[in-house]
C-alpha positions in Angstrom: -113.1 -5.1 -14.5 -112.6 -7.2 -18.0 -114.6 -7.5 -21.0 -116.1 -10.8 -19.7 -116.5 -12.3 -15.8 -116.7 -16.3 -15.1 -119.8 -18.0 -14.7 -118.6 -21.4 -13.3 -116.0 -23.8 -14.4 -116.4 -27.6 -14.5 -113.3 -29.3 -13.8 -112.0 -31.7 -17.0 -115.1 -30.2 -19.2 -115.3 -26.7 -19.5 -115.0 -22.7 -18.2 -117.6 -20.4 -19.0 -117.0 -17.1 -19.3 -120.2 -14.1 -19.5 -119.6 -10.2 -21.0 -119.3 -8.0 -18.1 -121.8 -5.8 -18.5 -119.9 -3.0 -15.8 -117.2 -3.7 -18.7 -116.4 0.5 -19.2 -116.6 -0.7 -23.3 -119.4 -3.3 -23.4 -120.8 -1.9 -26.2 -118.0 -3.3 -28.3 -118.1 -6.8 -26.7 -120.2 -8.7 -29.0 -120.4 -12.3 -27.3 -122.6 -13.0 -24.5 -120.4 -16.3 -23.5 -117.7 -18.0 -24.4 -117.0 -21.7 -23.3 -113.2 -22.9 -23.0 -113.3 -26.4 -23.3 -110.6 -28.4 -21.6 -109.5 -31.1 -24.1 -106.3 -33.3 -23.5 -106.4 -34.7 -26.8 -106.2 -32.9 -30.0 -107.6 -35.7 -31.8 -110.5 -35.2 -29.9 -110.2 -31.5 -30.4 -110.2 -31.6 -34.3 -113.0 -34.5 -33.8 -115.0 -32.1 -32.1 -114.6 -29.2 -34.6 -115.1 -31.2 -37.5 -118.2 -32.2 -36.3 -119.1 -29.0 -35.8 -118.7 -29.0 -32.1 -116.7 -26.2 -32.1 -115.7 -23.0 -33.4 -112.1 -22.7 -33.4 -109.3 -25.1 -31.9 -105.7 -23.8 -31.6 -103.9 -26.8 -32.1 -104.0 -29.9 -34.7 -101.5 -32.9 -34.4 -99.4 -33.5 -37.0 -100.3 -36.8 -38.7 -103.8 -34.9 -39.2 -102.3 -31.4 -40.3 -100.2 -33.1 -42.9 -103.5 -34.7 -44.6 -105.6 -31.5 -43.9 -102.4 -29.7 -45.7 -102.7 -32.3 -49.0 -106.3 -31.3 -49.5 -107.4 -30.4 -52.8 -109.3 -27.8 -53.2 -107.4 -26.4 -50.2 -109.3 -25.6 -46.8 -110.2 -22.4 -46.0 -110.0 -22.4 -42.4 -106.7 -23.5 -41.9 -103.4 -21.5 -42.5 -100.5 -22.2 -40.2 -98.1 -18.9 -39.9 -94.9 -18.3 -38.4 -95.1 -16.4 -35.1 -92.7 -15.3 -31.8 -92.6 -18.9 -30.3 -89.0 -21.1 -29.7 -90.1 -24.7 -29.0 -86.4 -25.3 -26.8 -85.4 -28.0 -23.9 -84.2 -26.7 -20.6 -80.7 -28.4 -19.6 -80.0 -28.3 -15.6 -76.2 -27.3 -15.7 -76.5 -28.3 -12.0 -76.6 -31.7 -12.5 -73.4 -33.9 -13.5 -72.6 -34.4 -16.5 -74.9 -31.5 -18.3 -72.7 -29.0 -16.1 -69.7 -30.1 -18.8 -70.4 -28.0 -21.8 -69.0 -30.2 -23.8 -71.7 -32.2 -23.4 -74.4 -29.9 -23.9 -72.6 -29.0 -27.1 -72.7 -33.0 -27.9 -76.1 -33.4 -27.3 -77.1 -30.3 -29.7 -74.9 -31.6 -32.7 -76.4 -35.3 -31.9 -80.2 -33.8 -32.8 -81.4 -33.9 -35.9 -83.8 -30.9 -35.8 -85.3 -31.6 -39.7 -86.4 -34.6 -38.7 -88.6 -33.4 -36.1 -90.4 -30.3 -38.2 -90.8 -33.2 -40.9 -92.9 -35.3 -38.3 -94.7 -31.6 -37.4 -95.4 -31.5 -41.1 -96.8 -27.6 -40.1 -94.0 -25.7 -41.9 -92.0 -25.4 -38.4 -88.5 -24.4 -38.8 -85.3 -25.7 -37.1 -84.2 -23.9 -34.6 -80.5 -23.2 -34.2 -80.9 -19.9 -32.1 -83.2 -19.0 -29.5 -84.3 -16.0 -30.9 -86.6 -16.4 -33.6 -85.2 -15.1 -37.1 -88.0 -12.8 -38.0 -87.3 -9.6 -36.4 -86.4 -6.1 -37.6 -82.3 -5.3 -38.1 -81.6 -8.7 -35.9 -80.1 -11.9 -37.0 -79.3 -14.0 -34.2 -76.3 -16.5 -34.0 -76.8 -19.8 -33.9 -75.5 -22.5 -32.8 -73.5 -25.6 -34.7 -75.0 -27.4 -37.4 -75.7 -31.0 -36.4 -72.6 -33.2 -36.6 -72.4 -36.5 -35.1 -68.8 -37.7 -35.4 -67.5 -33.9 -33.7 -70.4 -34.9 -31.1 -69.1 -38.3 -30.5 -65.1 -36.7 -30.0 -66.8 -34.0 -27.7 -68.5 -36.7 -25.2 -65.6 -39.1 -25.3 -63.3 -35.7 -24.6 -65.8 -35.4 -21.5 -65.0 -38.7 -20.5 -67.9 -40.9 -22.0 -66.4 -42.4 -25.5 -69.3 -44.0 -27.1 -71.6 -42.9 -24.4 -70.0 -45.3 -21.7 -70.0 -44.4 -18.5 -72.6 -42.0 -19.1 -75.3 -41.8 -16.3 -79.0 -42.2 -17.3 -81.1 -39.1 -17.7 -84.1 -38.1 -17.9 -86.6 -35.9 -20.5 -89.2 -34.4 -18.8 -92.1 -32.7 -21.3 -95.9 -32.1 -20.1 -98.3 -34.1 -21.0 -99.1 -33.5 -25.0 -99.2 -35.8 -27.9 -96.3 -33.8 -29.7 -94.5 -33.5 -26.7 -94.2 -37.3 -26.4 -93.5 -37.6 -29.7 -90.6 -35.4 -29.9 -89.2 -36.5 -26.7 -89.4 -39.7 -28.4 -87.7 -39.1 -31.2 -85.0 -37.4 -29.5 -84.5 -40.0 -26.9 -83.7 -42.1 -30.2 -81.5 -39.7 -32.2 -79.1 -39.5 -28.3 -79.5 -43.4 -28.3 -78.0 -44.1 -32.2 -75.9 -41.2 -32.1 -74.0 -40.9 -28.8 -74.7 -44.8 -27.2 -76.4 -42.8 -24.2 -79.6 -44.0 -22.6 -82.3 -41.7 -21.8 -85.9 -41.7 -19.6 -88.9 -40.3 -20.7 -91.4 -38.4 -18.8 -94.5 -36.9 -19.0 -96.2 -34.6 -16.3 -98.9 -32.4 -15.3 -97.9 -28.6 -16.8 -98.1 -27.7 -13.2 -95.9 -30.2 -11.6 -92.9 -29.4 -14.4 -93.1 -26.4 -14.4 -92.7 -26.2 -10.4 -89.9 -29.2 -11.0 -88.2 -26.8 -13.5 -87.8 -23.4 -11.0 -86.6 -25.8 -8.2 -84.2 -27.3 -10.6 -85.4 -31.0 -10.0 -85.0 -32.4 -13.4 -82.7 -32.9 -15.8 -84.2 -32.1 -19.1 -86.8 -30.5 -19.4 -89.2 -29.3 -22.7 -90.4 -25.4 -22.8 -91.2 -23.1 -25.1 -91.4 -19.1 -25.0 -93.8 -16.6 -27.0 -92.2 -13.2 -27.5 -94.0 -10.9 -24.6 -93.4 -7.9 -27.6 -91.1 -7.7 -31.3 -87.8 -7.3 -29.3 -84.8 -10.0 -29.2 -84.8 -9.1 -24.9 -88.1 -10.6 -24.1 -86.0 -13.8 -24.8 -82.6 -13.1 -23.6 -83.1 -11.7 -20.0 -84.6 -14.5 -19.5 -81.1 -16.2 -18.8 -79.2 -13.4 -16.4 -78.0 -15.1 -13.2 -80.8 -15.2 -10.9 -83.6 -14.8 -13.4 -87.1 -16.3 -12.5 -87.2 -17.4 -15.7 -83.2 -19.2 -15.7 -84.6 -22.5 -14.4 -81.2 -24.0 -15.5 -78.3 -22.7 -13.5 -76.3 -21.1 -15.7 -74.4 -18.0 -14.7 -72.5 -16.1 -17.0 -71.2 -12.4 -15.6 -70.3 -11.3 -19.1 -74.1 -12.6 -20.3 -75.2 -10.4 -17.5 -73.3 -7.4 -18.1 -74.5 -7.9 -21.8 -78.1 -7.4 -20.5 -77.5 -5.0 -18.0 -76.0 -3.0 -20.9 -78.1 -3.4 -23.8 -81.2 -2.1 -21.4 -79.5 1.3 -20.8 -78.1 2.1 -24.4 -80.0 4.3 -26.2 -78.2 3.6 -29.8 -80.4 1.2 -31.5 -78.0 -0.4 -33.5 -75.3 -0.9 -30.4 -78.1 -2.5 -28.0 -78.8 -4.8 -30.8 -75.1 -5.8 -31.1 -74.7 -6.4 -27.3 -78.3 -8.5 -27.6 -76.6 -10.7 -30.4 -73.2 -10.7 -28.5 -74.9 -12.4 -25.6 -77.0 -14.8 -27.7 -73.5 -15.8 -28.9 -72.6 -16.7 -25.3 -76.1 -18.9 -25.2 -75.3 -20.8 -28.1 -71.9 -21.1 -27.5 -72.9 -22.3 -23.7 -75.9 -23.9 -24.3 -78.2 -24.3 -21.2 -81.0 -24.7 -23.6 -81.3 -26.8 -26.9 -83.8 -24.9 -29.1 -85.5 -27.3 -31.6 -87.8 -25.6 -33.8 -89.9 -22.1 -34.0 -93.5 -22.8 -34.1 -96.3 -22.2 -36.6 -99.8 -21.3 -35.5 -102.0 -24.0 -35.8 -105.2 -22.5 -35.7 -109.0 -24.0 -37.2 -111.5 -21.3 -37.4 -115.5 -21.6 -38.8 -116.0 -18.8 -41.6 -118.6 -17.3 -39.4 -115.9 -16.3 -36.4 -114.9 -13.0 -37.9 -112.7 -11.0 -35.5 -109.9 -13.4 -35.8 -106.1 -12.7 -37.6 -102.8 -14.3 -37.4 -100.4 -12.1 -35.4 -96.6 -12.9 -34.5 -97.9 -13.4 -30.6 -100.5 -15.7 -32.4 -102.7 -13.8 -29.6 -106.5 -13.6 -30.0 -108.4 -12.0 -27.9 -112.4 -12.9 -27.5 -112.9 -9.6 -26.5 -112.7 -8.9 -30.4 -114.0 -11.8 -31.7 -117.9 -12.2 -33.2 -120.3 -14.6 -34.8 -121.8 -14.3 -37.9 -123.7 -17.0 -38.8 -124.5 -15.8 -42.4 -121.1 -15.5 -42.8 -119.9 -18.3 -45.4 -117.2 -16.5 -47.5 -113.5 -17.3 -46.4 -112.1 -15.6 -43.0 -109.8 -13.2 -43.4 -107.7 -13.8 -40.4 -105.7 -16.6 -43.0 -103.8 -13.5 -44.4 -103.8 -11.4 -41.4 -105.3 -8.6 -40.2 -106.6 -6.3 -44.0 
């Protein structure tokens, strides 16, 4: 009953999608087909659109974003934007020693978070909360600053001075050139600042993900996209129980929090009680958010159809080709 119906899909190559023509608003759907090519590189991806393969790819590693960036006269059909996304690592509080919050909180002031949007070289921003910092009448508290010496004191408080003693770990991430990279670089940062030794380990999105709700990892990379402009569709998240709290943490007064917020009808109160139990997640720390994404999107002038939003959602149902099209596409400065 959608604007478009599947006409096959080719495992490792490509899904094809063909308008619906029982759609109950065909007239508006402009494409015949669309194909969704399944690319694990994004070097290949950018290969393939600077060729001319394709029309738009949503994603461009960083080594080749910070060239594309330097390019003078500047390109046309790139413009990374800030939207509702928390790149952030799931910590199992189930497991010994990440149950000690102490040593979450080391592991948080031990990261370095510039360094990693410097390697992204997209505009990325650290993150210190897990609510991103851009919505209306809502600033979220954050977590400490990075500080390696009060990191070192709180994992030798925890019984681990100069990381001995410590058990080895594991980072689990799904398979994705930046993920490796910043698993990598975060591996390091533990290694030089705390003397602990951690495992890196890539996956299938389906296996970690399945590993993450049965709690069978240790560390684990994520990210979350705001489901609408509202600091909840990022806090419920972590109430006890949660589908979504794939780290064991249970807090009753988080709960109440979020129990709370959901029935008062005060605007400004429901966003105090929202920032009051974002406190208790950065004060507890079952997740260690790094950064809040940019979109990274490379669209042909002749797409039209296309904007940045704060969901960095786009829809082919809206989406159209005009080949005579050779003017710059709006969609770099949002919708007109």
């Amino acid at each position: 009953n959608g604007p478009f119906k599947p006409e096959f899909r080719h495992l490792r190559d490509r899904t094809r999608v063909r308008k619906n023509e029982q759609f109950w608003d065909r007239d508006s759907i402009k494409l015949d087909t669309v194909d969704f090519l399944a690319v694990e590189s994004t070097f290949t991806a950018l290969n393939l659109y600077l060729t001319g393969k394709v029309d738009w790819i949503n994603d461009i590693p960083p080594p080749a974003l910070k060239e594309i960036l330097k390019e003078n006269p500047p390109r046309e059909d790139v413009n990374p934007q800030p939207y509702l996304n928390t790149y952030f690592y799931l910590l199992n509080t189930t497991h010994p020693p990440l149950g000690d919050v102490r040593v979450r909180r080391a592991l948080s002031l031990a990261t370095d978070r510039d360094e990693i949007t410097r390697l992204l070289a997209g505009g990325e921003l650290p993150a210190y909360s897990f609510v991103p910092p851009v919505l209306p009448d809502y600033d979220p508290p954050q977590c400490q600053q990075p500080n390696v010496e009060e990191a070192r004191r709180l994992l030798a408080e925890a019984g681990y001075p100069g990381g001995r003693g410590f058990p080895a770990f594991e980072i689990s991430y799904n398979t994705h050139e930046t993920h490796q990279m910043i698993a990598q670089v975060i591996r390091k940062q533990w290694q030089r600042n705390l003397g602990i030794h951690v495992r890196t380990r890539n996956q299938e999105f389906a296996t970690l993900l399945s590993n993450q709700r049965s709690l069978n990892y240790d560390i684990s990379r994520l990210a979350w996209i705001g489901d609408y402009p509202d600091p909840n569709t990022y806090l419920d998240m972590f109430i006890t129980g949660g589908d979504n709290n794939r780290t064991g943490f249970s807090s009753p007064e988080y709960d109440r929090l979020i129990v709370d917020a959901a029935k008062e009808p005060d605007a400004t109160k429901r966003l105090a009680m929202l920032r009051d139990a974002e406190r208790i997640l950065m004060d507890e720390l079952p997740i260690l958010p790094f950064y809040f994404y940019v979109s990274k999107n490379m669209v042909k002038p002749y797409v039209r159809g296309f904007y940045n939003n704060f969901q960095d959602s786009h829809p082919v149902s809206a989406i159209w080709i005009d080949r005579e099209q050779k003017s710059p596409n709006p969609f770099l400065k949002g919708r007109p």
